[in-house]
TIKE-954399 format. One line per field, with one value per atom (N, C-alpha, C): residue number from 0; atom name; x, y, z. Coordinates in Angstrom, 2 decimals, padded with zeros to 5 digits, always signed. Atoms other than C-alpha are relative to their C-alpha. Layout:
n NUM  ...
atom CA  ...
u X  ...
v Y  ...
w Z  ...
***
This chain:
n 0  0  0  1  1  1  2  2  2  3  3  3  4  4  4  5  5  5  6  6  6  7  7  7  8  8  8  9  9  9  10  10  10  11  11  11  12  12  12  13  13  13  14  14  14  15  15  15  16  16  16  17  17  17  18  18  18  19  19  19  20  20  20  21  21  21  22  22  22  23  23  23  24  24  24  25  25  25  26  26  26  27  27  27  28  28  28  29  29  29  30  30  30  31  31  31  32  32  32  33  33  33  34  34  34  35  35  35  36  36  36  37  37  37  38  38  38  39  39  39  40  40  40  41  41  41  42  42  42  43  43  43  44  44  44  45  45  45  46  46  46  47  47  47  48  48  48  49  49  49  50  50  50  51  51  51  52  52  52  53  53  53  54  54  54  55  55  55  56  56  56  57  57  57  58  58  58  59  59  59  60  60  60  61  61  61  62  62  62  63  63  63  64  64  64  65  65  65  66  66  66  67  67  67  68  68  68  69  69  69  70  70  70  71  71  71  72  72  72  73  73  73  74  74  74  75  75  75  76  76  76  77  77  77  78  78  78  79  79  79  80  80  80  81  81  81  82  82  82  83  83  83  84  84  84  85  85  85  86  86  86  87  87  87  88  88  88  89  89  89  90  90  90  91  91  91  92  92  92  93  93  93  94  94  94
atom N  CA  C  N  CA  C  N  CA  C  N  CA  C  N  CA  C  N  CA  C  N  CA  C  N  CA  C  N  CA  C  N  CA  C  N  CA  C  N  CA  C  N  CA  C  N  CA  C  N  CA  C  N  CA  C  N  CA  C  N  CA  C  N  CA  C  N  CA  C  N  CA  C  N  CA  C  N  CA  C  N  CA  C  N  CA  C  N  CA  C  N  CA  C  N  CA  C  N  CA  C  N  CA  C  N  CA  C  N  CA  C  N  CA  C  N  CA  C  N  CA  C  N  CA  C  N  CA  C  N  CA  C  N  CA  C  N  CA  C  N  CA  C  N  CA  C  N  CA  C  N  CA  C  N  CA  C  N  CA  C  N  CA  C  N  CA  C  N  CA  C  N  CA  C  N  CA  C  N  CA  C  N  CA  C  N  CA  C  N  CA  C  N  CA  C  N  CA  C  N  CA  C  N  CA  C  N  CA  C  N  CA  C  N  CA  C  N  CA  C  N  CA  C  N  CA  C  N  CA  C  N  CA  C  N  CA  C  N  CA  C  N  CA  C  N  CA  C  N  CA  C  N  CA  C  N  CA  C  N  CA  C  N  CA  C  N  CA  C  N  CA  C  N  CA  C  N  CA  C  N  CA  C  N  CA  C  N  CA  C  N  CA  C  N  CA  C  N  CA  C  N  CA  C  N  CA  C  N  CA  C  N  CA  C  N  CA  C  N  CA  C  N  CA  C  N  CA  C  N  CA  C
u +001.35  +016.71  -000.65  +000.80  +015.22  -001.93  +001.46  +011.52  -000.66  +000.09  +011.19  +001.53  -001.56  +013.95  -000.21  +000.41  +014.54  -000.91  +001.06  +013.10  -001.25  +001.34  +009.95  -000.89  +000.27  +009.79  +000.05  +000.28  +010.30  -001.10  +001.45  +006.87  -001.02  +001.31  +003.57  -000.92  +000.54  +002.36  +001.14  -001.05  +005.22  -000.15  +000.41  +004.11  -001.32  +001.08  +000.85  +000.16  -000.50  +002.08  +000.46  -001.04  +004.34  -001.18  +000.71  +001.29  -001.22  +001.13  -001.57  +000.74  -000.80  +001.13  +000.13  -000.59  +002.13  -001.40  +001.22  -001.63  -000.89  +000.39  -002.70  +000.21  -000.75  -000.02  -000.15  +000.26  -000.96  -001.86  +001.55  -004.84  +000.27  -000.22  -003.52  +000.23  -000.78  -001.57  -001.46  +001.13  -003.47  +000.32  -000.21  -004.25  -000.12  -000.54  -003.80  -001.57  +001.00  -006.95  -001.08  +001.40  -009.77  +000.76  -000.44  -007.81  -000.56  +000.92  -009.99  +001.52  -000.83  -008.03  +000.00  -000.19  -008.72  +001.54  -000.81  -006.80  +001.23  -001.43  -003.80  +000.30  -000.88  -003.43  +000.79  -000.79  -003.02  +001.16  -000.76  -000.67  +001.13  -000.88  +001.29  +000.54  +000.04  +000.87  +001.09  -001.08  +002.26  +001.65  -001.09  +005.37  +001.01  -000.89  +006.14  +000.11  -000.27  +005.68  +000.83  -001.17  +008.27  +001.35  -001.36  +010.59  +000.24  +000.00  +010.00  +000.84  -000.43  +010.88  +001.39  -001.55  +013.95  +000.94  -001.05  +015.42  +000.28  -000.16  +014.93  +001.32  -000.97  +016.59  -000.50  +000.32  +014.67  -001.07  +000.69  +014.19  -000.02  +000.43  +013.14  -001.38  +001.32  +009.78  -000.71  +000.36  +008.77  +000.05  -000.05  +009.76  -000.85  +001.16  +008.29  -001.58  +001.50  +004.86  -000.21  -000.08  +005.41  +000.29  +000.34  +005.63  -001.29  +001.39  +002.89  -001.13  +001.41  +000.31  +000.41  -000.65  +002.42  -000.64  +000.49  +001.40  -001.60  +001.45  -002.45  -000.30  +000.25  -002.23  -000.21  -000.31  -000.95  -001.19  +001.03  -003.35  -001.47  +001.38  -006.34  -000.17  +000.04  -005.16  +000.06  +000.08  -004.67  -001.48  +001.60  -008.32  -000.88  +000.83  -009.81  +000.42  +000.19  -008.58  -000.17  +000.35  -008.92  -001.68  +001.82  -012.70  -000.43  +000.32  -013.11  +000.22  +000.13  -011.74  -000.98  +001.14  -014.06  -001.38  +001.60  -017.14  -000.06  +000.19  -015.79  -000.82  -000.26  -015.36  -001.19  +001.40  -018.68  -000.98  +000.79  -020.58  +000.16  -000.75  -018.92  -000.64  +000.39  -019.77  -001.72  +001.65  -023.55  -000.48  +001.02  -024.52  +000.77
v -000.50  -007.56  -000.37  +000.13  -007.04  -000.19  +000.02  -007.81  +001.30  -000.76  -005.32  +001.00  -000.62  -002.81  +001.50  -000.91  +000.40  +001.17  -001.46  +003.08  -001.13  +000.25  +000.94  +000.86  -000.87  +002.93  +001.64  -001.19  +005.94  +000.50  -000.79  +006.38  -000.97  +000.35  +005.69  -001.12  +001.22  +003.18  -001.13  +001.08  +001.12  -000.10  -000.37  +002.02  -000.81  +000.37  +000.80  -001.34  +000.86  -001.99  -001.16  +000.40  -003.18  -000.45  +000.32  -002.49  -000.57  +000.93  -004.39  -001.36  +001.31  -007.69  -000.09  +000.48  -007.23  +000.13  +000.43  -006.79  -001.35  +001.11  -009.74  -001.22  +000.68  -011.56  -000.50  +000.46  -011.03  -000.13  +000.68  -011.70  -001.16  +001.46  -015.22  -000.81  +000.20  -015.28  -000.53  +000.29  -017.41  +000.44  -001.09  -014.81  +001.16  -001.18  -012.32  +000.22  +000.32  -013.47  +000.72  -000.44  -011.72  +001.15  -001.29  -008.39  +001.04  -000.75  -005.58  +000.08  -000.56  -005.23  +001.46  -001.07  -001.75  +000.87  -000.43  -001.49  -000.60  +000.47  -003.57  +000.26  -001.10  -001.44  +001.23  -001.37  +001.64  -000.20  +000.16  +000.23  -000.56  +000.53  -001.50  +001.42  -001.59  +002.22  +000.33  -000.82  +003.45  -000.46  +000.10  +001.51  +000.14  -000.47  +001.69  +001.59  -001.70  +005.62  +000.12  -000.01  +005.42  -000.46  +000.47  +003.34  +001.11  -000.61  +005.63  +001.18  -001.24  +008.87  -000.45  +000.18  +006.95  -000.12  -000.02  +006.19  +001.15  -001.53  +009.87  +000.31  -000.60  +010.85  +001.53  -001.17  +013.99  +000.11  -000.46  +014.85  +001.63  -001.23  +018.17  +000.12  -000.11  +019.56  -000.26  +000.36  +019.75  -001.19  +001.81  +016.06  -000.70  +000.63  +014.79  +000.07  -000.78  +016.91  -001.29  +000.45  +015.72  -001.74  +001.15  +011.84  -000.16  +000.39  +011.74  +000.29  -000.10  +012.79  -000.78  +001.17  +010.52  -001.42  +000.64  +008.20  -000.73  +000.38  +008.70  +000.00  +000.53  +008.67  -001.62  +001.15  +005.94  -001.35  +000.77  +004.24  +000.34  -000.15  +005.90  -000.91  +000.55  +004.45  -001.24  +001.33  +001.21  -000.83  -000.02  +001.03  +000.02  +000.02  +001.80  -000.64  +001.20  -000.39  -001.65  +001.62  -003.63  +000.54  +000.55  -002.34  +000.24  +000.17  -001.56  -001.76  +001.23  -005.21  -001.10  +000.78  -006.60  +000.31  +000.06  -005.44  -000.60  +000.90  -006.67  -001.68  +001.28  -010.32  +000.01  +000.04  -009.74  -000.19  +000.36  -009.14  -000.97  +001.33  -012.01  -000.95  +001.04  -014.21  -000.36  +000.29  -013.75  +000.31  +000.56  -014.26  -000.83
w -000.01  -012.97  +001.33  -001.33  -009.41  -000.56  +000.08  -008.99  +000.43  -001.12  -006.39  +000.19  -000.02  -006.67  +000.86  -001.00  -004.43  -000.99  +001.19  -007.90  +000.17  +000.12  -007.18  +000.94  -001.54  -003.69  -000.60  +000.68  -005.76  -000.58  +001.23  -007.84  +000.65  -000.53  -006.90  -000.12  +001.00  -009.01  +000.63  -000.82  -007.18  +001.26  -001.95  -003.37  -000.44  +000.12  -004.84  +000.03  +000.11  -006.05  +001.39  -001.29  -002.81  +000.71  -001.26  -000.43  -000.48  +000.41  -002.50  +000.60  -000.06  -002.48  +001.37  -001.43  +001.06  +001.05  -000.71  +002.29  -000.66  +000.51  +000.03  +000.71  -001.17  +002.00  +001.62  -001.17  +004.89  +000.45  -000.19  +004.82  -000.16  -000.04  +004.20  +000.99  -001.03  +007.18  +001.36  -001.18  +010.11  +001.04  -001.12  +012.92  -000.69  +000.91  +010.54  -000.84  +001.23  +008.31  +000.39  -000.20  +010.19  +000.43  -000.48  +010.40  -001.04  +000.71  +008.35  -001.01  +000.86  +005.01  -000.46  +001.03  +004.78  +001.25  -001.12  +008.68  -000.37  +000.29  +007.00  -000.74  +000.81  +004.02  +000.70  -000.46  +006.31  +000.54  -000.28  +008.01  -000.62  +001.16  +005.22  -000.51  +000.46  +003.63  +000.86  -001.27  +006.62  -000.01  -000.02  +006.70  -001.59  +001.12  +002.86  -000.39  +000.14  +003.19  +000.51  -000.97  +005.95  -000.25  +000.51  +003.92  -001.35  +000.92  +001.31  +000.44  -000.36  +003.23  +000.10  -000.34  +004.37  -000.89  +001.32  +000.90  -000.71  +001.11  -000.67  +000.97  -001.06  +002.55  +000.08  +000.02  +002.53  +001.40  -001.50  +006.70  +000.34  +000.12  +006.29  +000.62  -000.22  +007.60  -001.06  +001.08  +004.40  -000.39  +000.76  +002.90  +001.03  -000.42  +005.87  +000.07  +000.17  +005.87  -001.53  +001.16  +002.10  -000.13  -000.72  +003.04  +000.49  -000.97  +004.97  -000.82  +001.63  +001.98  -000.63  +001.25  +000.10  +000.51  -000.73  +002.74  -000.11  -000.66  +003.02  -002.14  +001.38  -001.21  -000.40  +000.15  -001.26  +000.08  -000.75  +001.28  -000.86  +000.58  -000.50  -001.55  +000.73  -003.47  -000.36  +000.02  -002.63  +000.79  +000.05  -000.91  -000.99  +001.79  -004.01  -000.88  +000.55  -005.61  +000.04  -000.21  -003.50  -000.15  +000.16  -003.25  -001.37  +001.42  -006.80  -000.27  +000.04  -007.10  +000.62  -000.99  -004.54  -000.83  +000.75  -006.44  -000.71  +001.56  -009.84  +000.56  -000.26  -008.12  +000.58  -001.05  -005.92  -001.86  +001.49  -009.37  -000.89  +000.73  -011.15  +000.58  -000.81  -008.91  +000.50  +000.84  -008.74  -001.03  +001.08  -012.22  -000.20
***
């Protein structure tokens, strides 16, 4: 039983997954800590879309066109939900 297995790179809810943990990660990181988390999702995004395209293996105009929305999904989706989280914890925290 992998934690992290390559069908996690397959579905969306697993890209989501990957690039919340690996931008969590690296806001920890000293040097790293005052880097905008919404500029180290995209780029997290960016590289698990890229690992993504590379495992289907689908280098077509199409798959890649098709990647690259997969890409900015991804990223949109993982924005919304660190700032959905950020409000919860913002509201929590004053009362």
């Amino acid at each position: 039983m992998d934690f992290i297995s390559v069908d996690m790179f397959l579905t969306f809810a697993g890209c989501l997954g990957i690039v919340a943990l690996i931008t969590q990660v690296v806001k920890t990181l000293p040097g790293l800590n005052k880097l905008n988390p919404a500029w180290c999702a995209l780029i997290v995004s960016a590289f698990v879309g890229i690992v993504r395209i590379c495992i289907i293996g689908d280098f077509t105009a199409t798959g890649i066109v098709v990647g690259i929305l997969n890409i900015i999904a991804i990223y949109l989706g993982a924005i919304g939900g660190y700032e959905t989280s950020k409000q919860v914890a913002q509201a929590v925290v004053k009362k």
